[in-house]
Backbone as a chain_set.jsonl record, in Angstrom:
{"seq": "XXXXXXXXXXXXXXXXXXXXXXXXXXXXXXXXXXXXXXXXXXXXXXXXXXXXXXXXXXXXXXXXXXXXXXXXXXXXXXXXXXXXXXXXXXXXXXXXXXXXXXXXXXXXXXXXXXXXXXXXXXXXXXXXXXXXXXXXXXXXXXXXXXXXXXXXXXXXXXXX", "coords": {"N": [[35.884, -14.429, 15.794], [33.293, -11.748, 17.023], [30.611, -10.706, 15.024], [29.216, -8.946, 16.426], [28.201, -6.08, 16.609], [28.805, -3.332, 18.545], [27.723, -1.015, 20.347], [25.401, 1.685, 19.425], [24.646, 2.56, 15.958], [25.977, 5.339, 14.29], [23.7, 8.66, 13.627], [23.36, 9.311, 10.928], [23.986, 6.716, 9.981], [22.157, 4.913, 10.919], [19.453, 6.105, 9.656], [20.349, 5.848, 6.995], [20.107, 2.986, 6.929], [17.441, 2.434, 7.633], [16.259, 3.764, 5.292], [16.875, 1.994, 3.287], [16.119, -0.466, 3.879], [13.202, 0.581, 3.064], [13.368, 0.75, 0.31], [14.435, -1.558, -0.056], [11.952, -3.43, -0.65], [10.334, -3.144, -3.271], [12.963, -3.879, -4.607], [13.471, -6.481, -4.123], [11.223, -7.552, -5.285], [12.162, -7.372, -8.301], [14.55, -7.943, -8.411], [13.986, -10.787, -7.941], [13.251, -11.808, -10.133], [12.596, -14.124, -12.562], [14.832, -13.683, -15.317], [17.08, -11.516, -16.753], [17.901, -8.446, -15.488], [18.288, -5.021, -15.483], [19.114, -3.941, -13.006], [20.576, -6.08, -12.196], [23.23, -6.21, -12.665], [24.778, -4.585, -11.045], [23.393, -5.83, -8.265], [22.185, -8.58, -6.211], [20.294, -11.092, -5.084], [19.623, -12.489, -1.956], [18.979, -15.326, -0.641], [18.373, -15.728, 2.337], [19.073, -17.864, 5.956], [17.709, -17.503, 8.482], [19.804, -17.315, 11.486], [18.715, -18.423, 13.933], [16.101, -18.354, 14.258], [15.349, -19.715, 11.401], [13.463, -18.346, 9.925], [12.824, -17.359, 6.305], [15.066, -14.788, 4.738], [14.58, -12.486, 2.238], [17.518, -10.723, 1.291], [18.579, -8.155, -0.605], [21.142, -7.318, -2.556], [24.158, -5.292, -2.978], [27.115, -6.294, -4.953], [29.933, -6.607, -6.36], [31.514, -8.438, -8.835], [34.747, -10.534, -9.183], [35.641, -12.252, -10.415], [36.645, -15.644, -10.901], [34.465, -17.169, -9.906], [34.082, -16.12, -7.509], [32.496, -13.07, -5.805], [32.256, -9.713, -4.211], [30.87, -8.324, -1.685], [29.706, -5.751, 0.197], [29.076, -5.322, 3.353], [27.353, -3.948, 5.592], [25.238, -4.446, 7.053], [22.959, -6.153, 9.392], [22.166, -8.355, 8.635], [24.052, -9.741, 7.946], [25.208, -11.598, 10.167], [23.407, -13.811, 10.119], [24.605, -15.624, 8.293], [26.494, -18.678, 7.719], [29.721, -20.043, 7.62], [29.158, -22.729, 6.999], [27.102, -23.493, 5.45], [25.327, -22.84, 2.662], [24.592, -20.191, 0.663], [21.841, -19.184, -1.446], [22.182, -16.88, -4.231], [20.312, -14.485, -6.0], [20.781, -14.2, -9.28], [21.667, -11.71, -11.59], [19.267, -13.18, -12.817], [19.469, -16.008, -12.576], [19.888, -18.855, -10.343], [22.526, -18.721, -7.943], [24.56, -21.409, -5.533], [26.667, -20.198, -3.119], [29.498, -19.868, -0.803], [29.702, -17.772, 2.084], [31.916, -15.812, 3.406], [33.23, -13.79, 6.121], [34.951, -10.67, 5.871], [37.323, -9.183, 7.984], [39.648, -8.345, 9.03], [41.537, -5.241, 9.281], [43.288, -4.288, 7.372], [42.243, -6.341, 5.095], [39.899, -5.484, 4.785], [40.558, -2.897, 3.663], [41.654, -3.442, 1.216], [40.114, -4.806, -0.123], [37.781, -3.572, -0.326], [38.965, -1.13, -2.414], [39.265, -2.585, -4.73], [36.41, -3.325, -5.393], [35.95, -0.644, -5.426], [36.901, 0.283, -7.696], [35.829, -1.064, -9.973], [33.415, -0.655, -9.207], [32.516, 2.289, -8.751], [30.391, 3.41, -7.497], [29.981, 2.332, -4.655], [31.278, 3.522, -2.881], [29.243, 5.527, -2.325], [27.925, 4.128, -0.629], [29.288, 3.073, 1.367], [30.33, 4.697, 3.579], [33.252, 5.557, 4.461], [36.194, 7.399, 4.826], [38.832, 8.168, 2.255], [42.627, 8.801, 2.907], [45.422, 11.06, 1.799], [47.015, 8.622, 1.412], [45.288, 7.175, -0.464], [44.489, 4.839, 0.856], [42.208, 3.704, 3.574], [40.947, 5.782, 6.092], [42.579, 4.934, 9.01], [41.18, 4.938, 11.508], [38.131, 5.476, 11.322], [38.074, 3.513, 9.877], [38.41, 1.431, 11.867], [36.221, 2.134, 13.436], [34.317, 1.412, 12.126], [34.545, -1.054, 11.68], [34.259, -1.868, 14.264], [31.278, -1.564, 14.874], [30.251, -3.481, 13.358], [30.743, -3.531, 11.138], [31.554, -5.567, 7.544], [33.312, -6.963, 5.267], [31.857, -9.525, 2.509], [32.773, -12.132, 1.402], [32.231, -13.88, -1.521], [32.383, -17.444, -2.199], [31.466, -18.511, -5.298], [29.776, -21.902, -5.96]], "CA": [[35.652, -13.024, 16.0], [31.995, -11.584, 16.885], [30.288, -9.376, 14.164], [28.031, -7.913, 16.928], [27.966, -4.487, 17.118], [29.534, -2.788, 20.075], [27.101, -0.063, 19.855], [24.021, 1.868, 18.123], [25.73, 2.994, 14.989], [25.87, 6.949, 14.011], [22.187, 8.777, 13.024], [23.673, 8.818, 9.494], [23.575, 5.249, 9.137], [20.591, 4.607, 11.152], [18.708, 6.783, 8.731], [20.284, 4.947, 5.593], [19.6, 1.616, 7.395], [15.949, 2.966, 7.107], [15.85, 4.54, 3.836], [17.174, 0.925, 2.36], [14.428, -0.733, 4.276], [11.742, 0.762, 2.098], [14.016, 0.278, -1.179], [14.472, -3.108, -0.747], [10.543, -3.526, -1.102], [10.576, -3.112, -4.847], [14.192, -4.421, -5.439], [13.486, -7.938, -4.075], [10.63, -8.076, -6.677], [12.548, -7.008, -9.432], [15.927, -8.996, -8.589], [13.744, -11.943, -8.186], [12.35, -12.397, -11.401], [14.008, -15.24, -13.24], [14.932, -12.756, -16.049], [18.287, -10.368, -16.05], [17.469, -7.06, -15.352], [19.696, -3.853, -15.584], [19.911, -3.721, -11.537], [21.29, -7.284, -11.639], [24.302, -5.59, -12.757], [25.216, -4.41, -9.799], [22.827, -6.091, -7.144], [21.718, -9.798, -5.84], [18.679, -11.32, -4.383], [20.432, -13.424, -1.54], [18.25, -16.332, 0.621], [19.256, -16.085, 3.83], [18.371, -18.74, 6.882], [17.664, -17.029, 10.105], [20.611, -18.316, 12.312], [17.744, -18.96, 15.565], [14.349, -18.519, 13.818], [14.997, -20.669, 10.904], [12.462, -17.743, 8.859], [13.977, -17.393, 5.036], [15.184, -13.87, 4.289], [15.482, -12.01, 0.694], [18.396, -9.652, 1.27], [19.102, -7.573, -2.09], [23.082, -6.632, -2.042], [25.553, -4.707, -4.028], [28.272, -6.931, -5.149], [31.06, -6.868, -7.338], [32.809, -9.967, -9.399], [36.366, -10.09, -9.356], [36.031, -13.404, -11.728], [37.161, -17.211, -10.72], [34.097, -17.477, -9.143], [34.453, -14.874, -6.269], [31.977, -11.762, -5.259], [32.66, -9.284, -2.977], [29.933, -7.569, -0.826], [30.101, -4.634, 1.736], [28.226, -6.065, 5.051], [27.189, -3.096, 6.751], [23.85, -4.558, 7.784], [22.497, -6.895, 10.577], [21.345, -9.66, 7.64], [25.192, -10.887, 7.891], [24.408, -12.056, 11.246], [23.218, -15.077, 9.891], [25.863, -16.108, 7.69], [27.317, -19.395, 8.055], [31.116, -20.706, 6.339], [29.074, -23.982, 6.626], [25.722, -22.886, 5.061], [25.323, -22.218, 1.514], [23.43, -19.223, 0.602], [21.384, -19.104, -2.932], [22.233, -15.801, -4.678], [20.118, -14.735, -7.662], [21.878, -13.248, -10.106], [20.942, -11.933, -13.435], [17.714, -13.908, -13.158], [19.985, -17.362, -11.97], [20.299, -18.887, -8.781], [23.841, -19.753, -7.687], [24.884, -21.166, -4.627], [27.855, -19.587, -2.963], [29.732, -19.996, 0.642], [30.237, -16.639, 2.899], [33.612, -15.455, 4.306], [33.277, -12.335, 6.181], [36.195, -10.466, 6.312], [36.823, -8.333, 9.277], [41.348, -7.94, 8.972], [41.325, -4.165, 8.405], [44.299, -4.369, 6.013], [41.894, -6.733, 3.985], [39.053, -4.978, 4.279], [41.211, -1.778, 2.659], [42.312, -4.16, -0.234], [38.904, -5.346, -1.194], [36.965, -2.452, -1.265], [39.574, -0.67, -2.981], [39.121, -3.479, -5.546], [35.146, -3.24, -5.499], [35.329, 0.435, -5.769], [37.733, 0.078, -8.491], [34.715, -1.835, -10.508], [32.097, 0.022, -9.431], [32.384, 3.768, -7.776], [29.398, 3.513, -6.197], [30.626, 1.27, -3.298], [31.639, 4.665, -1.957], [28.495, 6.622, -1.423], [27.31, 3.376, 0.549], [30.9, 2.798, 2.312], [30.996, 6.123, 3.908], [34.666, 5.442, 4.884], [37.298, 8.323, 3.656], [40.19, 7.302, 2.266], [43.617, 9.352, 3.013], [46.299, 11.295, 1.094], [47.971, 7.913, 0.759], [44.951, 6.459, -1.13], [43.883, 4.495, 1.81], [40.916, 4.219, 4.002], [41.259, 6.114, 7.413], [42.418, 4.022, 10.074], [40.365, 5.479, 12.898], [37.422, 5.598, 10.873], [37.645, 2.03, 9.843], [37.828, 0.697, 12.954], [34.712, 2.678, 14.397], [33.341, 0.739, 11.176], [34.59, -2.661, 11.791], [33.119, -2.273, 15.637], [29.853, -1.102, 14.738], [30.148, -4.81, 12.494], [31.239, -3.793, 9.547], [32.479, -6.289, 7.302], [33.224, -7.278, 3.543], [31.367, -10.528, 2.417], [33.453, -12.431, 0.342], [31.313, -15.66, -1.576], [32.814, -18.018, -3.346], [30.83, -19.447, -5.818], [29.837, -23.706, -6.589]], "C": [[34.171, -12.729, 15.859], [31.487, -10.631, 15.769], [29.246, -8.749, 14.873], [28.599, -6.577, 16.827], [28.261, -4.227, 18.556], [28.465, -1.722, 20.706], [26.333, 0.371, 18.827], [25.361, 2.484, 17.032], [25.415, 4.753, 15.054], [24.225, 7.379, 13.633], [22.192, 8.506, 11.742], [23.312, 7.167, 9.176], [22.544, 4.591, 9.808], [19.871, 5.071, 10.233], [18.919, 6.217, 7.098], [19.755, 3.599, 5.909], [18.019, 1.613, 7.14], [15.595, 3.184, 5.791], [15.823, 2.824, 3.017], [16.031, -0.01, 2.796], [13.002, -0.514, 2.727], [12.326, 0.537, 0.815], [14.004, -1.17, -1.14], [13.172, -3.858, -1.048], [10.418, -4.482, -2.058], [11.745, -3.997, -5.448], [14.07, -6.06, -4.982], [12.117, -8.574, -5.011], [11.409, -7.872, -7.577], [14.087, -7.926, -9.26], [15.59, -10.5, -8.686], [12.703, -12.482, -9.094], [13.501, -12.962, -12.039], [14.285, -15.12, -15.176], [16.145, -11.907, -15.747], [17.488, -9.335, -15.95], [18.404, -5.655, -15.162], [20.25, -3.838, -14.595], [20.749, -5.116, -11.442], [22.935, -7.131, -12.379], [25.256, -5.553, -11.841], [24.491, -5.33, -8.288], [22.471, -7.591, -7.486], [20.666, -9.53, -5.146], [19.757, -12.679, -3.532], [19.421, -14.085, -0.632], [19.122, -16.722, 1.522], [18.257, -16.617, 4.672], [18.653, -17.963, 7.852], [18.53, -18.176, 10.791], [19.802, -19.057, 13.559], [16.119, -19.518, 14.955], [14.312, -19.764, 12.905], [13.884, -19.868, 9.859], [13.599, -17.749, 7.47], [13.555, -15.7, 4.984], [15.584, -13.682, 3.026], [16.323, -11.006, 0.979], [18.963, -9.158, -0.294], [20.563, -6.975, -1.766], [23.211, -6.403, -2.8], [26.709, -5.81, -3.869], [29.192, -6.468, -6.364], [31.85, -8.645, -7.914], [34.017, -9.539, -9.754], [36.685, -11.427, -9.65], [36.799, -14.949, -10.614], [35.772, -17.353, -9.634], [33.932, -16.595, -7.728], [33.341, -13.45, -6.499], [32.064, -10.674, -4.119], [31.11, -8.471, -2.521], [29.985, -6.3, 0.044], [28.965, -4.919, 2.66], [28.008, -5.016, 6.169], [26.05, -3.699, 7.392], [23.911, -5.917, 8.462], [22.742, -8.363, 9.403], [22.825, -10.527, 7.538], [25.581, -11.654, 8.793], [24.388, -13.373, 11.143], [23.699, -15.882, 8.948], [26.648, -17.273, 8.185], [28.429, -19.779, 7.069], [30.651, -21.963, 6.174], [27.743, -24.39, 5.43], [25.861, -22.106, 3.829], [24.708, -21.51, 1.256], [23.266, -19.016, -1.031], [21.574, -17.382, -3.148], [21.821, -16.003, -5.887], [20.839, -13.901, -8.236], [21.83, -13.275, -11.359], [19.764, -12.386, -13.597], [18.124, -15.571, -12.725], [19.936, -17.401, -10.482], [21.471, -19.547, -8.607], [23.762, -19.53, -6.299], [26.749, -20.935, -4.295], [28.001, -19.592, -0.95], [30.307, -18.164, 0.999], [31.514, -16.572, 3.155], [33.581, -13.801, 4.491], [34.808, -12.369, 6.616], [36.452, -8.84, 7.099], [38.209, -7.926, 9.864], [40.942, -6.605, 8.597], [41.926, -3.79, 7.245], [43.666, -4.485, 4.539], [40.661, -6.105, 3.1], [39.185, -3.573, 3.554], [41.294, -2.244, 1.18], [41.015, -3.583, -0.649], [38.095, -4.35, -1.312], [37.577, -1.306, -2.075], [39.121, -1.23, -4.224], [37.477, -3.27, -5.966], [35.276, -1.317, -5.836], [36.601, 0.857, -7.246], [36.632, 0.222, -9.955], [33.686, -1.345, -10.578], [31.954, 1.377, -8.139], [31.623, 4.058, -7.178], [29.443, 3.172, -4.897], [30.801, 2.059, -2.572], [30.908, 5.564, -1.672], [28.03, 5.459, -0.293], [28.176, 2.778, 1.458], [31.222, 4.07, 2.437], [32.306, 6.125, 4.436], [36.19, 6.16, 4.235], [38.283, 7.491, 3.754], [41.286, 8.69, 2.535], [43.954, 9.788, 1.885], [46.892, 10.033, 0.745], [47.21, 6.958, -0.124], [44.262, 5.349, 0.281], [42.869, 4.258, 2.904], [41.436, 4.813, 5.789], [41.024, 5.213, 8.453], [41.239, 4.078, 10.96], [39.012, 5.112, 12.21], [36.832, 3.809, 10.626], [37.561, 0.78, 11.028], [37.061, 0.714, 13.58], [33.965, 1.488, 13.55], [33.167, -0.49, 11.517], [34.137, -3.171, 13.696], [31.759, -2.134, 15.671], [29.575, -2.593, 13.489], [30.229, -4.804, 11.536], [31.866, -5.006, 8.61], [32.587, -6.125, 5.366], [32.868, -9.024, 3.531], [32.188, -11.414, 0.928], [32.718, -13.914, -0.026], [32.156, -16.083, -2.748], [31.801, -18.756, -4.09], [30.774, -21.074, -5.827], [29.305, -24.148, -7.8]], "O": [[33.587, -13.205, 14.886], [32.166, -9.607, 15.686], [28.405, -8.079, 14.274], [29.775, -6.388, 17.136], [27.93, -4.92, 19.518], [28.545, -1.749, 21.934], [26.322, -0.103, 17.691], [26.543, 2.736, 17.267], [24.644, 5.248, 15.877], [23.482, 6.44, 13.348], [21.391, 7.725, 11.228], [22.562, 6.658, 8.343], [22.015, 3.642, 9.229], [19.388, 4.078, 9.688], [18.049, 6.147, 6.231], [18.949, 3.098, 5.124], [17.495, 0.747, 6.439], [14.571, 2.711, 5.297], [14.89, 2.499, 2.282], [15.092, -0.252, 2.039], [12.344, -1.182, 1.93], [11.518, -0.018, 0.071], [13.616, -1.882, -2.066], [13.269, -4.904, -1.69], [10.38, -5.713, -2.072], [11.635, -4.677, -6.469], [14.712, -6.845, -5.679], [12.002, -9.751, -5.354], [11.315, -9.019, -8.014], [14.531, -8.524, -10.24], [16.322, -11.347, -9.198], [11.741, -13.234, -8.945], [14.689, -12.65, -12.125], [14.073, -15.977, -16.034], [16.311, -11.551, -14.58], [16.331, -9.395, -16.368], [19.364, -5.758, -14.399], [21.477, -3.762, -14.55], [21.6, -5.188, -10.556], [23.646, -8.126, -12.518], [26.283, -6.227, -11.761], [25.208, -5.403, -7.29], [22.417, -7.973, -8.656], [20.167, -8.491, -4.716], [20.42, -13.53, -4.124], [18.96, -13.335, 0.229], [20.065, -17.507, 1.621], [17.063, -16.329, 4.596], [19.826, -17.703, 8.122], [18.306, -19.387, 10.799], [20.204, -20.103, 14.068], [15.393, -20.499, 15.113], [13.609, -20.731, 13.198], [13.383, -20.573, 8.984], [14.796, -18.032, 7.519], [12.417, -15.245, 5.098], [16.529, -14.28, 2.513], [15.651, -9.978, 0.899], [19.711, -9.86, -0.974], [20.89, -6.279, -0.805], [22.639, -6.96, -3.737], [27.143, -6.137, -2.765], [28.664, -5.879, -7.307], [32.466, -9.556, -7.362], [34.348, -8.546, -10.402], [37.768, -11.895, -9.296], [37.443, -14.753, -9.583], [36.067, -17.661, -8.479], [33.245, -17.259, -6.952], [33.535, -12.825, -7.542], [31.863, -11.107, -2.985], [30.372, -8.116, -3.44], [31.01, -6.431, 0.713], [27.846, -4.521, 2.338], [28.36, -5.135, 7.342], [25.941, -3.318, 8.558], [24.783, -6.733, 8.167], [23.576, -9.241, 9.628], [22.859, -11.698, 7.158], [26.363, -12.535, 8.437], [25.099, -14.118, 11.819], [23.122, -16.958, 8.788], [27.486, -17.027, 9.052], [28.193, -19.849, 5.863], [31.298, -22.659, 5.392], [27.617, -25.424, 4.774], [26.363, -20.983, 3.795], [23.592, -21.926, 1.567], [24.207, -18.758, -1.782], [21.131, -16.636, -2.274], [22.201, -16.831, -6.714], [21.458, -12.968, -7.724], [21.892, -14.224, -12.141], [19.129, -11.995, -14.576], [17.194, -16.36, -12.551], [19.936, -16.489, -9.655], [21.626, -20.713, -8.968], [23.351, -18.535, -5.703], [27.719, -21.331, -4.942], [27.124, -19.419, -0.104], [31.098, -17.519, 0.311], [32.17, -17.607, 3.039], [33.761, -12.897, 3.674], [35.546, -13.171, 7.188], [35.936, -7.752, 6.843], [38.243, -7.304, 10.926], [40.096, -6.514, 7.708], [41.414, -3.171, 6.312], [43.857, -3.841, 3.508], [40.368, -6.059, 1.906], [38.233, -3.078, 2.95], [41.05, -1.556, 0.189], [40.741, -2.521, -1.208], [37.612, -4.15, -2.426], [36.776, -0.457, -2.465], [38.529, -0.427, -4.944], [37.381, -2.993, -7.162], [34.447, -0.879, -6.634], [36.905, 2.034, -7.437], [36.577, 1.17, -10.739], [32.947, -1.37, -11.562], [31.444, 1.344, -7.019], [31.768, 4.884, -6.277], [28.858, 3.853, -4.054], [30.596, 1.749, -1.398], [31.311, 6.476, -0.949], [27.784, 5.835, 0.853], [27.757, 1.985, 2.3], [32.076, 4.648, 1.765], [32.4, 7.148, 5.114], [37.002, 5.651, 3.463], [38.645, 6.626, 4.551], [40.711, 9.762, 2.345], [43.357, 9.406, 0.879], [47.432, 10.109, -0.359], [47.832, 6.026, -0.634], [43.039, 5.492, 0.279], [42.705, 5.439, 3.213], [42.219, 4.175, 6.494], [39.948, 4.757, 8.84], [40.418, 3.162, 11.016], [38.662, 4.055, 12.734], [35.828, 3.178, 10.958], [36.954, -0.29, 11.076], [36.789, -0.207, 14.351], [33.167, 0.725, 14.094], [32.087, -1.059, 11.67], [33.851, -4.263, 14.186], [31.117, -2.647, 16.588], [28.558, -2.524, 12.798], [29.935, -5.744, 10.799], [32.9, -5.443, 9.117], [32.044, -5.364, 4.565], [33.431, -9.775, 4.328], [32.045, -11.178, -0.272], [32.598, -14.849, 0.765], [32.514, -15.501, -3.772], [31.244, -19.675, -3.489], [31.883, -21.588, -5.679], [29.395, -25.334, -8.117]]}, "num_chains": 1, "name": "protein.A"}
């Protein structure tokens, strides 16, 4: 299954896509000092390999642990792109570097579970997953599928 994008996304998330831009500045100094730090709470410093170029990217993410080894992610941005299931990607964390394998997940069912689960953990997940959920607790179908064509995904790493 492709994670391109079908389409430009909404102005809304062009304009956060921007805003995080200039945040991640600062936060890829401060996640990559080999030191915990309060944001490494919630956030990683992830080295990513350009799938063509071969340049090394620092992508700073929101994750969640949901323990045995396992993090979950929310993958709204381009930088998952270059994600391989064969290709280990160093995540710092806390001030460590672990490596950990990708698995985007892109089932809408699953991607209901798991950020249910991530926003469970940490309520923030939901100003940056603009995705309402329903009366039944749920995330709106319609809604999540605009999401998951515009390449939404959830990044699931297992730790090594």
């Amino acid at each position: 299954m492709s994670t391109a994008p079908a389409s430009r996304p909404p102005l809304g998330r062009q304009v956060q896509a921007r805003a995080m831009k200039v945040a991640n500045v600062p936060m890829r100094v401060l996640l990559g000092l080999p030191v915990a730090t309060p944001l490494g709470k919630r956030l990683m410093l992830a080295t990513i390999v350009g799938r063509r170029s071969g340049r090394i990217y620092h992508q700073p993410l929101s994750y969640v642990d949901v323990g045995d080894g396992v993090l979950l992610t929310p993958g709204g941005g381009r930088w998952k792109l270059n994600l391989s299931l064969d290709q280990p990607v160093t995540l710092r964390i806390r001030g460590r570097d672990v490596q950990a394998r990708p698995e985007l997940i892109g089932d809408p069912e699953e991607v209901d579970r798991l950020l249910a689960v991530m926003a469970e953990v940490n309520p923030a997940v939901n100003s940056f997953v603009r995705i309402p959920r329903g009366p039944d607790g749920h995330l709106d179908r319609d809604k999540l599928a605009a999401a998951l064509r515009y390449g939404f995904r959830v990044v699931r790493w297992r730790t090594e």
